[in-house]
C-alpha positions as CSV (number, residue, x, y, z in Angstrom):
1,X,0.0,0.0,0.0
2,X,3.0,2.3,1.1
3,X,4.4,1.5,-2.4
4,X,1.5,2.8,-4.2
5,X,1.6,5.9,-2.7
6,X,5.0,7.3,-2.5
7,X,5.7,5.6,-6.6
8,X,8.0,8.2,-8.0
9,X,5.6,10.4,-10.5
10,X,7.3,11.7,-14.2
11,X,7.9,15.3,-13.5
12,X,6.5,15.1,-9.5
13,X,8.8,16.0,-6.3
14,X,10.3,12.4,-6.7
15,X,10.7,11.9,-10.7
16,X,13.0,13.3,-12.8
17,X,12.4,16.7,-14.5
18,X,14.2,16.0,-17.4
19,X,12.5,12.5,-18.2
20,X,8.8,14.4,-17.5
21,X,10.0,17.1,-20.3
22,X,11.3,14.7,-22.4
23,X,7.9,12.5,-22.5
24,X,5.6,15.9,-22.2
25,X,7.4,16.6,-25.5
26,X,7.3,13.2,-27.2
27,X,3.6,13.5,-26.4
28,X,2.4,17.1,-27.6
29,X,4.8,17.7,-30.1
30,X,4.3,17.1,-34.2
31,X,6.9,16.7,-36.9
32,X,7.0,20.1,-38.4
33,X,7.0,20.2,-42.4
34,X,8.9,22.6,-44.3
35,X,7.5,22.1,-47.2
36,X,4.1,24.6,-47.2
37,X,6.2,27.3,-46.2
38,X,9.6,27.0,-48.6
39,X,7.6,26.3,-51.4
40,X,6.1,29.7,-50.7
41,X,8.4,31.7,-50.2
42,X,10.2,30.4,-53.5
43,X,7.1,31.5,-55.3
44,X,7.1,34.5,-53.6
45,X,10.5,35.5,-54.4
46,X,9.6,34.5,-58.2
47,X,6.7,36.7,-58.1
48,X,8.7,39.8,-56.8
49,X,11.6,39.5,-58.9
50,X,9.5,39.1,-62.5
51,X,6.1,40.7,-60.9
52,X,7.7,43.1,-59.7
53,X,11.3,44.7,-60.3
54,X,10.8,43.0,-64.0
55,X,7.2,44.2,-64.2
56,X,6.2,45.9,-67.3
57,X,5.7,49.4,-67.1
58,X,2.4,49.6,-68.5
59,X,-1.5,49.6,-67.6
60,X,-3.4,46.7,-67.6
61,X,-6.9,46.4,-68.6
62,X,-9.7,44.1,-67.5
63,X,-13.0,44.2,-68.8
64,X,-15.5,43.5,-66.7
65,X,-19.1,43.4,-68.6
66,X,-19.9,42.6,-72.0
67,X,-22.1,43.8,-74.9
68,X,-25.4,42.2,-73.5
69,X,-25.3,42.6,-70.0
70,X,-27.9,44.4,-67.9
71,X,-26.0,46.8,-66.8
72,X,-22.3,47.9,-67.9
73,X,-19.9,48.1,-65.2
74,X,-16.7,50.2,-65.9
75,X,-13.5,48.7,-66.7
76,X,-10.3,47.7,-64.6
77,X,-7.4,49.4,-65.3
78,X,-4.2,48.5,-63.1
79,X,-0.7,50.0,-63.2
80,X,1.4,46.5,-63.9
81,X,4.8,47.4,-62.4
82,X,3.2,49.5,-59.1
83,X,0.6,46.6,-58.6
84,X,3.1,44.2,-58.8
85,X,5.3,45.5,-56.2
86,X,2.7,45.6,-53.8
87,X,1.7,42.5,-54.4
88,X,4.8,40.6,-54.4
89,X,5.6,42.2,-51.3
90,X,2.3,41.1,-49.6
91,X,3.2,37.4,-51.0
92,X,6.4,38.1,-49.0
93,X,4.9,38.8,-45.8
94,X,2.6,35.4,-46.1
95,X,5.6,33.0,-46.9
96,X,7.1,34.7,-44.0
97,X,4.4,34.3,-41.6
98,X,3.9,30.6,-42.6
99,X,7.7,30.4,-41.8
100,X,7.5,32.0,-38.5
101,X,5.0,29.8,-37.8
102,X,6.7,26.5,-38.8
103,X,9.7,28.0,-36.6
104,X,7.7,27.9,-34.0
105,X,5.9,24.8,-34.7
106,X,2.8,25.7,-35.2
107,X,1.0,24.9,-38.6
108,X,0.0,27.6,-41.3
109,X,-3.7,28.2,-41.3
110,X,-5.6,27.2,-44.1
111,X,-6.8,30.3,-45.4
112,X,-3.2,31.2,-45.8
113,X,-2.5,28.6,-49.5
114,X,-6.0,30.4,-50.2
115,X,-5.0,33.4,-50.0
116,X,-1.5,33.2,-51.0
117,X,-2.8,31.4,-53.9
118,X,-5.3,33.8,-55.3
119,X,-3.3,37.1,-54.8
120,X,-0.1,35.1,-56.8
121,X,-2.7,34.3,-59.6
122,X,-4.0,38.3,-60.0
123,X,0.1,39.4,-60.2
124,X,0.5,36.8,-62.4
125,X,-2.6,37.8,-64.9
126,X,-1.5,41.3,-64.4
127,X,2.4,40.5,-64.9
128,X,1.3,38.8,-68.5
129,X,-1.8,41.1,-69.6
130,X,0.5,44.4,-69.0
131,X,3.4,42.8,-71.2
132,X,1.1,42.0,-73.8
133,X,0.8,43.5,-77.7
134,X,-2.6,44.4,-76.4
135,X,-2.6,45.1,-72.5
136,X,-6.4,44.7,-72.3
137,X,-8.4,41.1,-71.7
138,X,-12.1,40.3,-71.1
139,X,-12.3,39.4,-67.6
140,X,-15.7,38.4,-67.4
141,X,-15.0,35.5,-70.6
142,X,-12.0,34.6,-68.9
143,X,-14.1,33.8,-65.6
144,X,-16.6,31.7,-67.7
145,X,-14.3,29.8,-69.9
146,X,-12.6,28.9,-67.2
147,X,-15.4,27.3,-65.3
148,X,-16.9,26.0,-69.2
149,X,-13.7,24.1,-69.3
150,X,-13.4,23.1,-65.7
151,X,-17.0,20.9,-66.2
152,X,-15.1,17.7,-67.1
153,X,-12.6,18.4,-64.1
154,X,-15.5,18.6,-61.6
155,X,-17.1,16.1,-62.7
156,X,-13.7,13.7,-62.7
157,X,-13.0,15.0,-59.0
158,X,-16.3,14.2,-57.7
159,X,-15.8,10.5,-58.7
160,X,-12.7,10.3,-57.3
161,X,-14.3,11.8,-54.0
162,X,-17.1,9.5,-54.2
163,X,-14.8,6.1,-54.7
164,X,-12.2,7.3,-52.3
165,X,-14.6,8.3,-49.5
166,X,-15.6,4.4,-49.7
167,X,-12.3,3.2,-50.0
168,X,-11.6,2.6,-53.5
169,X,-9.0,4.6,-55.3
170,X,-9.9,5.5,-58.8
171,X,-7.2,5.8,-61.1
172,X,-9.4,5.1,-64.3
173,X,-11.2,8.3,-64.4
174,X,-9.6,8.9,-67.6
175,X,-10.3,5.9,-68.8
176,X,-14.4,7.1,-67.1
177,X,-14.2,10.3,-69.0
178,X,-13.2,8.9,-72.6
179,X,-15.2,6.2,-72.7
180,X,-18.2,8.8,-71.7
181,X,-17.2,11.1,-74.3
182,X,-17.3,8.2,-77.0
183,X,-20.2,6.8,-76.1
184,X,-22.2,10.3,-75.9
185,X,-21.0,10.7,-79.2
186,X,-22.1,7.6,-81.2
187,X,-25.0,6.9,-79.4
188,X,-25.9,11.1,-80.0
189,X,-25.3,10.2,-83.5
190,X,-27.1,7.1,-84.2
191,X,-30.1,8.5,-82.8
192,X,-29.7,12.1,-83.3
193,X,-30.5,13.0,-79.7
194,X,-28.2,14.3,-77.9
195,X,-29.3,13.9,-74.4
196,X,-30.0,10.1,-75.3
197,X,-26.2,10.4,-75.4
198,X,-25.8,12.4,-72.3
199,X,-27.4,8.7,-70.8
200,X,-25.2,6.8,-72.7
201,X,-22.3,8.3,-71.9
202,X,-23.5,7.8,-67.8
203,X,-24.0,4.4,-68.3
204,X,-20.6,4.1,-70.2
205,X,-18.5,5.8,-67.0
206,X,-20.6,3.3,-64.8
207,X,-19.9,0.4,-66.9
208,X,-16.1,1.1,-66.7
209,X,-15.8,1.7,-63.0
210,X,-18.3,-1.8,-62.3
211,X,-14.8,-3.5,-64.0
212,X,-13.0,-1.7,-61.7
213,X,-15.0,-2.7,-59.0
214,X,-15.0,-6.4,-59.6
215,X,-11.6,-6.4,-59.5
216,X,-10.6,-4.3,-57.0
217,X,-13.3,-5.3,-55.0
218,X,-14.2,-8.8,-55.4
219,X,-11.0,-10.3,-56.3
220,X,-9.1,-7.8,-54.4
221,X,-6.2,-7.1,-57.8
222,X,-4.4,-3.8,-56.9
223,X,-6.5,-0.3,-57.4
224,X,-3.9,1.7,-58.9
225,X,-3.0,-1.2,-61.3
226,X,-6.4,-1.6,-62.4
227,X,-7.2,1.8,-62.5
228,X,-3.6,2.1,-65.4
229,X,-5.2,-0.6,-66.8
230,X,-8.6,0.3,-67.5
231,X,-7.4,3.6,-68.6
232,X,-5.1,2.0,-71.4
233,X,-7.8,-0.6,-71.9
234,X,-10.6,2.2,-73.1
235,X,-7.9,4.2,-74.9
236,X,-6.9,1.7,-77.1
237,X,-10.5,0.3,-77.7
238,X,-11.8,3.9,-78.5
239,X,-9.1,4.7,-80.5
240,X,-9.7,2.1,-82.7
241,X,-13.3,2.2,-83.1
242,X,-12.7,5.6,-84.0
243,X,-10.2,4.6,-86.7
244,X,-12.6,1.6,-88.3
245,X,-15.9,3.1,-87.3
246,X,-16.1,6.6,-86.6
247,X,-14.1,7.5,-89.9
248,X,-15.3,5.5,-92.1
249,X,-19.2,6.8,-91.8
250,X,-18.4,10.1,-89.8
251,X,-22.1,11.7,-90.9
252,X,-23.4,8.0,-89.1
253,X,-21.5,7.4,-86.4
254,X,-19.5,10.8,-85.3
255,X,-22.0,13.7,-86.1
256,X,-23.6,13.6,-82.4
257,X,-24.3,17.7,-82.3
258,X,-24.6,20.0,-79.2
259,X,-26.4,20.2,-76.7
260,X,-28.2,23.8,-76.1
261,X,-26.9,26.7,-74.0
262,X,-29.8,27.7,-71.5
263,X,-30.4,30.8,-71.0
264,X,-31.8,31.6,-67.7
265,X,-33.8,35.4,-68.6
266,X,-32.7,38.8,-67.2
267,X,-30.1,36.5,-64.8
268,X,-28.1,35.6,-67.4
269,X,-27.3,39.6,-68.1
270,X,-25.9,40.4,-64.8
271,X,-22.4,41.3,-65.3
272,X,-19.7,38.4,-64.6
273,X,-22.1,36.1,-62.5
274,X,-24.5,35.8,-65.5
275,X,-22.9,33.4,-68.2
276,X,-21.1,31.7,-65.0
277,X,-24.3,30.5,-63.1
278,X,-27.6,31.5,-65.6
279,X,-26.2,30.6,-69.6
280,X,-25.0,27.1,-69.2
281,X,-25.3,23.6,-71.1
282,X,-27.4,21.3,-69.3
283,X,-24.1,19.2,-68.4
284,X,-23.2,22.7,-66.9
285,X,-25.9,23.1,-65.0
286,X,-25.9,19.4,-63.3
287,X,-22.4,19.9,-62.3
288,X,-24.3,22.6,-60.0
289,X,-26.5,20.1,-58.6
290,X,-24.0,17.1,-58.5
291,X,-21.4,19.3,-56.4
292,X,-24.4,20.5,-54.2
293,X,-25.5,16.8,-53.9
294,X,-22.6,14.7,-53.4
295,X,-21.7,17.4,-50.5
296,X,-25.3,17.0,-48.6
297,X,-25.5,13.4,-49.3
298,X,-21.6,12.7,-48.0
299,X,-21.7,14.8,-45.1
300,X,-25.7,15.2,-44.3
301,X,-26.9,11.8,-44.6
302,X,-27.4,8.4,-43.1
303,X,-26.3,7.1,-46.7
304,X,-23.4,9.4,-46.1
305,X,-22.0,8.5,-42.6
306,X,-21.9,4.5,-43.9
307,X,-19.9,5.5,-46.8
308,X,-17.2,7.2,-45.0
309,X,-17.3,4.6,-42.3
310,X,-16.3,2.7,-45.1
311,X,-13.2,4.2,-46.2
312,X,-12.5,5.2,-42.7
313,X,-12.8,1.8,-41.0
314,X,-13.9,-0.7,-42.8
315,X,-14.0,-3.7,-39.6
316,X,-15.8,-0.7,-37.4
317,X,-18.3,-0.6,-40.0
318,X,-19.3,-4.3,-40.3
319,X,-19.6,-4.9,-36.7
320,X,-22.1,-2.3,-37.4
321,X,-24.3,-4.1,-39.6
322,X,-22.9,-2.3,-42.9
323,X,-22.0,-4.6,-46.0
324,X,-18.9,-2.9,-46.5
325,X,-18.0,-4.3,-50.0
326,X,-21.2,-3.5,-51.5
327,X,-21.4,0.0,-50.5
328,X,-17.7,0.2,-52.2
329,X,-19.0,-1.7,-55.0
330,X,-22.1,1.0,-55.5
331,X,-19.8,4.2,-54.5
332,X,-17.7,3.1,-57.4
333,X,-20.1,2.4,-59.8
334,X,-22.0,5.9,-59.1
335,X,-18.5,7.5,-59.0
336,X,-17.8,6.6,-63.0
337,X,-21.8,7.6,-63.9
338,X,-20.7,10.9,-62.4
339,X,-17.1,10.7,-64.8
340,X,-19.0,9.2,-67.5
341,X,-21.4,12.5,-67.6
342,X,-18.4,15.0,-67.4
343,X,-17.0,12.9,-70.5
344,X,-20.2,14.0,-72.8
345,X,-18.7,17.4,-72.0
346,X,-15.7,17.2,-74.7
347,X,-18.5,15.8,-77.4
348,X,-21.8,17.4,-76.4
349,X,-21.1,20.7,-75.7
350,X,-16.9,21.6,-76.2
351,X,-17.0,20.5,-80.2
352,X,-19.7,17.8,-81.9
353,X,-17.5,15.1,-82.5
354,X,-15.0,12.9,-81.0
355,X,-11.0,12.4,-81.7
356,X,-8.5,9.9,-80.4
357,X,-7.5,11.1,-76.6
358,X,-10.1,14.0,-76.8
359,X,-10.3,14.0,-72.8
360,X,-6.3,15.1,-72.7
361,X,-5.1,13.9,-69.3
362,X,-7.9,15.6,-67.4
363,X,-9.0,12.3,-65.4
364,X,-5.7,13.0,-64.0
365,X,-5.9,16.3,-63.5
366,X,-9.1,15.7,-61.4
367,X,-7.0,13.6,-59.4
368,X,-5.3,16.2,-58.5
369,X,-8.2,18.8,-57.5
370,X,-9.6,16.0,-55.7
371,X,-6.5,15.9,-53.2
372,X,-6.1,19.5,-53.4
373,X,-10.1,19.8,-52.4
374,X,-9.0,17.6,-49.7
375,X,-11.3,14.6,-51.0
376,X,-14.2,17.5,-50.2
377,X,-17.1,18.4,-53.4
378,X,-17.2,22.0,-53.0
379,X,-13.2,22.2,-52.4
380,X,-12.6,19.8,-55.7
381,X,-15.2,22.0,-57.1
382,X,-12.7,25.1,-56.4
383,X,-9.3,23.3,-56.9
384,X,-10.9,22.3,-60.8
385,X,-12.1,26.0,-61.0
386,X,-8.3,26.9,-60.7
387,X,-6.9,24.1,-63.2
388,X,-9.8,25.3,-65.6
389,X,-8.3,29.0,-65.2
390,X,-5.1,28.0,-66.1
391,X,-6.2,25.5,-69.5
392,X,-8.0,28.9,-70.6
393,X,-5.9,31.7,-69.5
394,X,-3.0,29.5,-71.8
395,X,-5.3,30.2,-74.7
396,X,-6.0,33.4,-74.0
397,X,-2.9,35.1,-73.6
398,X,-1.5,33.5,-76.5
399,X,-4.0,35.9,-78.3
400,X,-3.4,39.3,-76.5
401,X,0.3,38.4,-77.6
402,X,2.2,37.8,-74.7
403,X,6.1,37.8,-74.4
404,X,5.5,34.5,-72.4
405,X,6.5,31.8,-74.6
406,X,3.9,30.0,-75.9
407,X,5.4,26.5,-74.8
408,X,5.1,28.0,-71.4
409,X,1.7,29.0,-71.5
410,X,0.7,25.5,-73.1
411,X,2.7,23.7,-69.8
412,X,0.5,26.3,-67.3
413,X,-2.2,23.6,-66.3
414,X,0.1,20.5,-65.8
415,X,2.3,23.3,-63.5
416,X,-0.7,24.4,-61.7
417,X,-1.4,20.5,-61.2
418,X,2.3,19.2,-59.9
419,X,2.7,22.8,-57.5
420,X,-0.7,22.4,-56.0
421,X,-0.4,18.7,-55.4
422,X,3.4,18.6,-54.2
423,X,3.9,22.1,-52.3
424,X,0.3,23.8,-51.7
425,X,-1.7,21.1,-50.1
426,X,-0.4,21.1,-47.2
427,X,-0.6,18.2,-44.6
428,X,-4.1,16.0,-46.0
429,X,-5.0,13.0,-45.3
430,X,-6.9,10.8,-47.8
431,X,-9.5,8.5,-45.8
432,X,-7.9,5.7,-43.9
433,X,-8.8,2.7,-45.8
434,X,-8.4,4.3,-49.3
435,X,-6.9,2.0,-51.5
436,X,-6.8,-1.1,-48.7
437,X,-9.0,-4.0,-49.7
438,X,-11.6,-5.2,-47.0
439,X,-11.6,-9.1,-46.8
440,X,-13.8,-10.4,-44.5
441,X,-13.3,-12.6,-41.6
C-alpha cells in the first residue's frame, strides 16, 4: 500500500524533471514540415523579382461586362509594375508568416494557400496582360471559360471523391471520361438525340468503374493497377473504333451535335455572375446540382455517414451491420456515372464530334483537385475551377500576344497540377482505408 503511494511520478517532487520534459514533448509535439512554407516563399520570391522589379511598365486592362449585359460596369485598369510590387511584397509577408509559424511549430492556417494562392494568380494575370501586344483582356470571358472548361474536371474530382470516401482509389477516371465522351458521341449520332447520349455516356462511365469494382473489389487485384489498366484498356479500344468506325461513316456514327446553351432570362445579363451561373449547357448546370448533392448526401446523410465509415474503417463498420464491399462496389459504380457525364462534355457541348485522346489527361488532373479539395465536393469543385483557369488563361494570352512563350503557356495547367499537389496542399490526409481492400473474416 505504502508503495502505491510514494511511486516516484514523471515530472513530481520524486521523478526526474528532465524524463517528465522529455515525455511531455514526445507526447504534444508534431513533426513540423517545411515544405508549405519553402515552397512559398520560393514563389514569392519569383513573383517579386519578375512581378515586380521586371514588371512591365504599362497599364493593364480588365474588362469587366460585355455587350449584352444588364448593366455595364466600368473597366479595370491596373498600373502593372506599381501593382506588382505591392503585391509581391504582400506574397512576401505570407511566406514569412507561414515560416515563422513552422519555426515555432505551429502549422499555417488554411486560409493562408488560399490566399496566398489567389493574390499570386491576379500578379500573375496582371504580370502577363501588361506585357502584352494588347494590355487589355475580357475578364468576365476569362471567368466563364474557365469554369466552361473546368466541367469535365469537376465532374472527374467528384468520382474520385465519391470512390475514395468508400475506400476505392480510382485511377481510371480517364479511362471514365473517354469512354463517356465516346459513347455520348455515337449513341448522339445514331439516334440524333443528344441527351439520349448524355445517358449513354453515364451508363458508359458506370460500366467502366463496375470493371474496376470487380476487380478491386471482389478479387481484391491492386487499385492503382487496375485503374492504369482500364485507362489504357478504353484508350486503345476507342481509338480504334474511332479509326474503323467513326471514320469510315463520320455523318453516321461521329455527327452527335450540341447540346443547347440555357439561358436563364434577365439572370443571365448580370455582369460576370450571369454566363457563369444562368447561360449554361445542361451538363453545366448538373455539375451545379452534382457538387451540391454529393456534399449533402456525403456529409448530411445516413447514406453518407456509412460510406465514410467505409473508407474510414472498414471492420468498425461491419460490426455495425454495414456490407462494406457492397457499399464500395455502388460508391464506385456511381463514382464513374458521375465521370462518364463530365465525358459527354468534350462531345456534347466543347465540339460535336469525338477524336482519339479528346479527354487530354484531365481524369488526372481531377485527381489532383480531388487531393487539393481535400477529398471534399465543394473544395474539388474550387481546386478544378483553378486548373480550368489555367487551361484557358493559356489560350488566352496567346491571343493578346504575350512575351510568355507559348510552350510555357501551353505547360501552365500541368504546373498548376504538380505545384498544388506537391507544395500547396499542405498536410491532407486521404481516408484511412483508401486503396486497402476489405476481406472479411
Amino acid at each position: 500500500m505504502s508503495t502505491t503511494a510514494t511511486a516516484p511520478v514523471p515530472g513530481g517532487p520524486q521523478g526526474k524533471p528532465e524524463q517528465a520534459t522529455e515525455r511531455k514533448q514526445t507526447v504534444s509535439a508534431k513533426p513540423v514540415t517545411w515544405k508549405l512554407p519553402v515552397t512559398l516563399m520560393v514563389l514569392a520570391v519569383v513573383a517579386f523579382i519578375f512581378f515586380g522589379l521586371y514588371g512591365p511598365q504599362t497599364t493593364a486592362k480588365f474588362g469587366v461586362s460585355s455587350g449584352g449585359d444588364f448593366f455595364q460596369l466600368p473597366a479595370i485598369e491596373l498600373p502593372a509594375f506599381l501593382s506588382g510590387i505591392v503585391l509581391s511584397v504582400i506574397l512576401l509577408g505570407l511566406a514569412g508568416y507561414s515560416m515563422v509559424r513552422k519555426t515555432n511549430n505551429r502549422h499555417t492556417p488554411r486560409w493562408l494557400p488560399v490566399v496566398f494562392t489567389v493574390i499570386f494568380v491576379i500578379a500573375f494575370l496582371i504580370w502577363v496582360v501588361g506585357g502584352a501586344r494588347t494590355p487589355s483582356i475580357s475578364l468576365a470571358g476569362l471567368i466563364a471559360g474557365s469554369v466552361t472548361l473546368a466541367v469535365p474536371i469537376v465532374f472527374g474530382s467528384l468520382s474520385g471523391v465519391l470512390c475514395e470516401r468508400a475506400g476505392v482509389v480510382n485511377i481510371a477516371i480517364e479511362g471514365q471520361l473517354l469512354g463517356g465522351a465516346f459513347t455520348a458521341a455515337i449513341v448522339a449520332s445514331v439516334t440524333d438525340n443528344p441527351y439520349l447520349g448524355l445517358l449513354a455516356a453515364a451508363v458508359a462511365g458506370a460500366l467502366v468503374s463496375m470493371v474496376l469494382a470487380v476487380f478491386s473489389i471482389k478479387y481484391v487485384v491492386n487499385q492503382i493497377i487496375v485503374g492504369v489498366v482500364l485507362n489504357v484498356l478504353v484508350s486503345g479500344l476507342t481509338g480504334f473504333l474511332f479509326s474503323t468506325v467513326m471514320q469510315a461513316n463520320k455523318e453516321m456514327f461521329n455527327s452527335p451535335g450540341r447540346l443547347p446553351i440555357i439561358e436563364i432570362p434577365v439572370l443571365s445579363s448580370i455582369p460576370v455572375l450571369g454566363p457563369i451561373l444562368f447561360k449554361q449547357s445542361v451538363v453545366g448546370y448538373l455539375m451545379y446540382i452534382a457538387v451540391i448533392v454529393v456534399w449533402i448526401g456525403l456529409f448530411k446523410t445516413k447514406w453518407g455517414l456509412r460510406v465514410r465509415s467505409v473508407g474510414e474503417h472498414p471492420q468498425a463498420a461491419d460490426t455495425l451491420g454495414i456490407k462494406v464491399n457492397a457499399t464500395r462496389f455502388w460508391n464506385v459504380t456511381l463514382g464513374g456515372a458521375v465521370a462518364g457525364i463530365g465525358g459527354s462534355f468534350f462531345t456534347l457541348v466543347a465540339i460535336d464530334s469525338f477524336t482519339k485522346e479528346i479527354s487530354g489527361g484531365r481524369g488526372f488532373i481531377a485527381l489532383a483537385a480531388m487531393i487539393l479539395g481535400r477529398w471534399n465536393p465543394i473544395g474539388a469543385f474550387f481546386a478544378a475551377l483553378l486548373f480550368g483557369f489555367a487551361d484557358n488563361l493559356q489560350s488566352i494570352v496567346t491571343i493578346i500576344g504575350t512575351p510568355v512563350p507559348s510552350q510555357f503557356m501551353a505547360m501552365l495547367p500541368y504546373l498548376v497540377t504538380v505545384f498544388a499537389v506537391a507544395g500547396l496542399v499542405g498536410r491532407s490526409r486521404p481516408p484511412a482505408a483508401s486503396g486497402i481492400p476489405y476481406v472479411k473474416g
